[in-house]
C-alpha positions in Angstrom: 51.4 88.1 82.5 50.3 89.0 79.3 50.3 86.4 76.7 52.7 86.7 73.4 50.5 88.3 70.4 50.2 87.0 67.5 52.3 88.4 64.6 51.6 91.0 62.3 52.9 89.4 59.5 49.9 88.3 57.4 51.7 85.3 56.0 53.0 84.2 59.3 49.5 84.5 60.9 48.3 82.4 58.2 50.4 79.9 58.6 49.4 80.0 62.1 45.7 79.7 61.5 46.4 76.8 59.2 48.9 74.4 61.8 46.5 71.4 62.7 44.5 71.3 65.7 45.4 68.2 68.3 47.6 67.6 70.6 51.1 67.8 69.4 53.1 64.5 68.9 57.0 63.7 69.7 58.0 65.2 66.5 56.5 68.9 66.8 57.9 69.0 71.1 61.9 68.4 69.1 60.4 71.3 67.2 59.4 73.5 69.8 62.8 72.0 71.8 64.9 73.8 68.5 62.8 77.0 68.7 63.2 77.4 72.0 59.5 77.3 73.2 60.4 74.6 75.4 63.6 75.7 77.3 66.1 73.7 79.3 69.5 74.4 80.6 70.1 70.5 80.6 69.6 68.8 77.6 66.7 65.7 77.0 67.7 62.5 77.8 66.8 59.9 75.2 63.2 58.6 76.8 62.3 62.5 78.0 60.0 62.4 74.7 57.3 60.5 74.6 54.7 60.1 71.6 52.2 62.6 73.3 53.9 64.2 76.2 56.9 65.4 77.5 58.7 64.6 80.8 59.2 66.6 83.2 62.7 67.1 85.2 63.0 67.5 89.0 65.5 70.6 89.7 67.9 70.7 92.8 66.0 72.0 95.5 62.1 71.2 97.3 60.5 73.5 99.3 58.9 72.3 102.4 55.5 74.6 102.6 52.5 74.8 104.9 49.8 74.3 102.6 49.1 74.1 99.1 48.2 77.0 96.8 48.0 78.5 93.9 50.2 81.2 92.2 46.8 83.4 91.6 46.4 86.1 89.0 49.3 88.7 89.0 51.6 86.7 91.3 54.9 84.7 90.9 55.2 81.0 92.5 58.5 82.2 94.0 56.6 85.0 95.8 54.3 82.3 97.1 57.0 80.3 98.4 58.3 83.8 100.7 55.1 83.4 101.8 54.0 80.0 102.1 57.2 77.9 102.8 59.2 76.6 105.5 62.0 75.4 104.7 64.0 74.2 101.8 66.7 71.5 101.1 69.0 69.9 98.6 68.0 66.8 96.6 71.4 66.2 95.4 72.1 63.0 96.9 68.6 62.1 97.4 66.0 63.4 99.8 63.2 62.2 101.3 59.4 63.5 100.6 57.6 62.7 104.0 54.4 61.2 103.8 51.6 64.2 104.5 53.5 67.1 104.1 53.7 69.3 101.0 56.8 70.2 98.6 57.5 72.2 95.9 59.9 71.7 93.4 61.1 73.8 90.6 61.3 72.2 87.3 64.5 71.7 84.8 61.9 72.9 82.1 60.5 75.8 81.2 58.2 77.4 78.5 58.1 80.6 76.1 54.9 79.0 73.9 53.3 80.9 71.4 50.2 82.6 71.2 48.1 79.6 70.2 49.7 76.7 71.9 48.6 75.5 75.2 49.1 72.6 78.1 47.5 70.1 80.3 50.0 68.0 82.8 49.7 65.3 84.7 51.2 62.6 86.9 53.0 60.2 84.9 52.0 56.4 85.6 54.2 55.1 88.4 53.7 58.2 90.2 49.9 57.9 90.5 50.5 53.7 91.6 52.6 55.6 94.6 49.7 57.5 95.6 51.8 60.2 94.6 49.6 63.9 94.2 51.9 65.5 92.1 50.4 68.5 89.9 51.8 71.6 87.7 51.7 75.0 89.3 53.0 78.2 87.4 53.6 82.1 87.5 49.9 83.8 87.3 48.3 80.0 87.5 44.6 79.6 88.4 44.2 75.6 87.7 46.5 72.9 88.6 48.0 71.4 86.0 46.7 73.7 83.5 49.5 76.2 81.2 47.4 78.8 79.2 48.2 80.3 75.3 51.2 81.8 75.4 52.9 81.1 79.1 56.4 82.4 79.6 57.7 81.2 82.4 58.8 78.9 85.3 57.5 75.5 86.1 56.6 73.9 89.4 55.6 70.9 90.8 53.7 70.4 93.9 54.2 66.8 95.1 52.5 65.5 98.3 53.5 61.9 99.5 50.0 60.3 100.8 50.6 56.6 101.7 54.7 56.1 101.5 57.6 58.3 101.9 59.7 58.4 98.6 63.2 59.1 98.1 63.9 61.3 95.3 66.9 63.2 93.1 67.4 66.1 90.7 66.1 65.0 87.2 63.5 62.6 88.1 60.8 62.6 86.4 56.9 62.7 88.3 54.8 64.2 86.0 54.1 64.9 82.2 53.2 67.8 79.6 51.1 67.7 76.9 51.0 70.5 74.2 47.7 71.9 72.7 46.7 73.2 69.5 42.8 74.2 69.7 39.8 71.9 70.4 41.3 68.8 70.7 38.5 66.4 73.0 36.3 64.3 70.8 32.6 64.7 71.5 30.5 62.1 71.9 28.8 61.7 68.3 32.8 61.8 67.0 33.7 59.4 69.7 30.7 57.2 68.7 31.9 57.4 65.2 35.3 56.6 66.3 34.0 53.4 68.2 32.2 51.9 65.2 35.2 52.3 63.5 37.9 51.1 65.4 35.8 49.6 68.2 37.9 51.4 71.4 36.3 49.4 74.0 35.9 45.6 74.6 32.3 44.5 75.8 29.2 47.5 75.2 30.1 51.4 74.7 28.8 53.2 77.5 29.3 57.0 76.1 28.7 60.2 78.0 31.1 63.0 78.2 33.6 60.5 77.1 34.2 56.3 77.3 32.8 55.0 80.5 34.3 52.2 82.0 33.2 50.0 85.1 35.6 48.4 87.8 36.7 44.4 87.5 35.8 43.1 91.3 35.5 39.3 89.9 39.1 38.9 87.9 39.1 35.3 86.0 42.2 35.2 85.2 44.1 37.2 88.5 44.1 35.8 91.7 44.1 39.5 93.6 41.1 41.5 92.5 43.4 44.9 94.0 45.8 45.7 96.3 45.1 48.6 99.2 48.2 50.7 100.6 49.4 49.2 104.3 49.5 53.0 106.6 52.9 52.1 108.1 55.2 51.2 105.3 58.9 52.4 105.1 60.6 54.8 102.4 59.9 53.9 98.2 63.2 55.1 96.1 62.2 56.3 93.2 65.4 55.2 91.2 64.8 51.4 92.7 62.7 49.4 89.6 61.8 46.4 90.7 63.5 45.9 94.0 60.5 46.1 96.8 58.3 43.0 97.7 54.7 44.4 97.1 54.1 42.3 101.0 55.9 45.6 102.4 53.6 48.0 101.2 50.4 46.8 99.8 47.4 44.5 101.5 46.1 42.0 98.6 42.3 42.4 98.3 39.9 39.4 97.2 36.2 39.7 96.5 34.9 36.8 96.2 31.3 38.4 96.5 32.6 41.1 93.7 31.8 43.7 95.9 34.7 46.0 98.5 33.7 48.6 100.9 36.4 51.8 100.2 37.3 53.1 103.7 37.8 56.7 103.7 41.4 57.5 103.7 42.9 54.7 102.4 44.3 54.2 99.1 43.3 51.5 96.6 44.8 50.2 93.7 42.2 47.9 91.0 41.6 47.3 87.6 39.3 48.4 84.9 36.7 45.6 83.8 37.3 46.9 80.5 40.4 46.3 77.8 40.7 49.6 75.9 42.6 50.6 73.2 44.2 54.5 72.0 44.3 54.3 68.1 47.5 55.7 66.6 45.9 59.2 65.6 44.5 59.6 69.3 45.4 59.8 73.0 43.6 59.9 76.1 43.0 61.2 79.1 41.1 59.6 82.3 38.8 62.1 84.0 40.0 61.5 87.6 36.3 61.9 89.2 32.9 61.1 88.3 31.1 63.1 90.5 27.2 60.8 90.5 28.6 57.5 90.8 30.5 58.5 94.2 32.5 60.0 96.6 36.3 59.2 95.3 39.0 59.7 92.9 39.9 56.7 90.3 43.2 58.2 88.9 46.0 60.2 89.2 48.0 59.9 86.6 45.7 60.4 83.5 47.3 60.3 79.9 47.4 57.6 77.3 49.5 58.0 74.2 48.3 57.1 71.2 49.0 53.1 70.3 48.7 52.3 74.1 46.8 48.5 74.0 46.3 49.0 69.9 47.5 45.9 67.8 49.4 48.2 65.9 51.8 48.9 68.6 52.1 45.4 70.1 48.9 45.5 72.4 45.8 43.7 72.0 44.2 45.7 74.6 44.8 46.9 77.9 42.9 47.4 81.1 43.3 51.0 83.0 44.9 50.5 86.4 42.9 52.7 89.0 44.0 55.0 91.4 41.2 55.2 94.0 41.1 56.8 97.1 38.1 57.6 99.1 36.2 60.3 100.9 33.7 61.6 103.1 32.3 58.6 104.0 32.4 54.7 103.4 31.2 53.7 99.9 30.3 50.3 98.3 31.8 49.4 94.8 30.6 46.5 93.2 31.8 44.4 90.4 30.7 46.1 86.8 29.8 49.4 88.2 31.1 52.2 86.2 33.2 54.3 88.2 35.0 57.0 85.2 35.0 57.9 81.9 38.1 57.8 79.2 38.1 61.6 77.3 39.6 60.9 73.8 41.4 64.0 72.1 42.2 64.0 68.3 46.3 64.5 67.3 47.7 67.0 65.4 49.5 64.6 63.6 50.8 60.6 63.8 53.1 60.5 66.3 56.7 58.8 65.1 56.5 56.3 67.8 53.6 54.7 69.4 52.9 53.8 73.0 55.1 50.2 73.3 56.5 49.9 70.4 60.6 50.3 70.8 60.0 52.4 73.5 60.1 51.7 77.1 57.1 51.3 78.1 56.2 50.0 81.3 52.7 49.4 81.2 51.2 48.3 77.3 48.7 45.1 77.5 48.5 45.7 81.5 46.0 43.9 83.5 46.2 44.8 87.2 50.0 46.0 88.2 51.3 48.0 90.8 54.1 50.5 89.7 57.4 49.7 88.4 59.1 50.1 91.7 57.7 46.5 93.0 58.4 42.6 91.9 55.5 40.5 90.6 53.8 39.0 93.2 
C-alpha cells in the first residue's frame, strides 16, 4: 500500500510542516473523527476518547486461526485469514475466547491518516490484568501494534486468552490507539530535565533509555505483595465490573523474605516499588521487556495519559501495576530490583481532560489492584 503524499499545495504543506510534534490529545482525534481520518460506521460512545488514546471497538465476528501472523508486505489481513483460520463465529450475544487458542477480530474502526501522522496501540489496562495478549495487526503490517504514515485501511485485533477464558461482545473495547506526529520519546538528557522539574519519580531517578523502576516485594502498607493467576479458573465476562471474588482466580502471594521465584508459565500480577507521576503535557508508555535484568515480560497494557498520579488531576502518585509472566527458565526477583523502564513522549498539545479527572478512570492513585472485573479483596 502506498502511503497518501503530501499535497502540492505550498501553503497546505506548510501548514503541515508547522502542526506540533507529540502525540495527539482528545481534542485533535474529534478532529481527525470530523475529517474522516478516523472512520467508523458506529458512532463514539461518550468515554471512547480518552486524553491520549482512542478506544478501540470489537466488530461482530472472531476468527478462530491456527497460529498468529502477520499481514506481511503486499498482503491483506483478510487474505491471511483464507489462509490461516479455522473457523469463525458470531459474538452477538456473547462468545467465549478459549484460553490458548488465537482469534482475530475485525475492528468497528478504521483509518485513512495523512501522510505525516502515525500509530502505536496497545492493550488497554484491564485487559493486560486478564493476561489478555491482545495486539493491532493491519493490511501490509510488519510490527504488532504498530500503524505507519499514511495507513488506509482495516483494523484487527489478535487476542489470545492465556490464563482465563473471557466472554466477550461486539463493541468491547481491548485495546487502545495512540496518534503520532514526529519524534515524540523524550531522551534521556530531556527526561532528566523533566525530572528536576517536575520530579516524575518518588525515591532516586534511575534513567537509561527511559525511567527505570524496581518491583515492591516488601509492601508496608498491603498485606498481599501480588497475586499469581490459579491454571483452572472458569470463564471472566468482560461486561461483569466488579462481580468475581479474586479467591476464584488468583493465588495471593506474600514475601515475607522480599524475594519470589517466577515459574515459567504462570502469570503474575505485582506492583511497582515506585509512585510515578505523567505531567499534564506528557504520557507514557511502559517498555514491556528489559532484556539484561531477565527472562520475562512486566506489562501488557503500556500507556499512561497524561495527568495519570499528577496532583493536578486528583493523584498524588501512583504505582504501575505489573503484568509479568515468565520464560525459559525459573528466575529470582527480589525486592527493589529494577525490572522496566517508563518511555516518556512529549504532547502535541494539553489535552482537555486529564487522566482521573471527571473521567472514568479506573485506575488513578493505584497501589496493587487486579482489574476492574474483581471485588476488593
Amino acid at each position: 500500500m502506498t502511503a497518501p503524499a503530501f499535497p502540492e499545495n505550498p501553503a497546505k504543506t506548510l501548514a503541515a510542516d508547522a502542526a506540533p510534534r507529540g502525540v495527539l490529545p482528545a481534542q485533535d482525534l474529534r478532529k481527525m473523527l470530523a475529517r474522516g481520518e478516523i472512520v467508523t460506521p458506529i458512532p463514539p460512545v461518550s468515554d471512547q476518547i480518552q486524553p491520549a488514546s482512542l478506544d478501540l471497538r470489537l466488530g461482530a465476528t472472531a476468527w478462530r486461526v491456527r497460529a498468529s501472523f502477520l499481514a506481511g508486505q503486499g498482503r491483506r489481513v483478510s487474505d491471511r485469514l483464507q489462509e490461516f483460520g479455522m473457523h469463525s463465529m458470531a459474538l452477538e450475544g456473547g462468545a467465549v475466547l478459549e484460553k490458548g487458542c488465537v482469534y482475530v477480530v475485525p475492528l468497528t474502526e478504521s483509518l485513512a491518516l495523512p501522510a505525516d501522522i502515525h500509530a502505536v496501540a496497545n492493550a488497554k489496562s484491564s485487559t493486560g490484568r486478564l493476561d489478555l495478549l491482545t495486539r493491532l495487526i493491519t493490511d501490509e503490517g510488519t510490527e504488532f501494534d504498530r500503524v505507519a504514515p499514511g495507513y488506509s485501511g482495516p483494523l484487527y485485533a489478535e487476542i489470545c486468552p492465556r490464563s482465563f477464558s473471557v466472554l466477550v461482545r461486539p463493541g468491547m473495547r481491548l485495546n487502545q490507539i495512540r496518534f503520532r506526529r514526529g519524534r515524540v520519546v523524550l531522551d534521556d538528557a530531556e527526561l532528566a530535565v523533566l525530572h528536576a522539574e517536575q520530579r516524575l519519580v518518588s525515591g532516586a531517578a534511575h534513567i537509561s533509555d527511559g525511567l527505570g523502576f524496581s518491583v515492591d516485594l516488601r509492601p508496608v502498607d498491603e498485606v498481599l505483595a501480588g497475586w499469581r493467576a490459579r491454571p483452572h479458573a472458569g470463564v471472566i465476562d468482560l461486561d461483569r465490573i466488579g462481580a468475581y471474588d479474586p479467591a476464584d482466580f488468583w493465588d495471593p502471594l506474600r514475601t515475607p523474605d522480599g524475594r519470589l521465584i517466577l515459574d515459567p508459565g504462570a502469570f503474575y500480577i505485582l506492583v511497582s516499588r515506585e509512585s510515578v507521576h505523567i505531567p499534564p503535557d506528557h504520557a507514557a508508555e511502559m517498555a514491556p521487556f528489559l532484556a539484561m535484568a531477565g527472562e520475562f515480560r512486566v506489562h501488557y497494557a503500556g500507556f499512561f495519559d497524561p495527568g495519570f498520579g499528577h496532583d493536578a488531576a486528583g493523584g498524588a502518585g501512583a504505582r504501575g501495576v505489573l503484568e509479568v509472566r515468565c520464560h525459559e527458565a525459573p528466575f529470582v526477583l527480589e525486592h527493589g530490583q529494577i525490572v522496566g523502564r517508563l518511555v516518556y513522549e512529549r504532547m502535541a498539545a494539553r489535552p482537555e481532560t486529564l487522566y482521573g479527572a471527571g473521567i472514568a478512570s479506573h485506575y488513578q492513585g493505584q497501589g496493587l489492584k487486579l482489574s476492574k472485573h474483581f471485588r476488593a479483596p
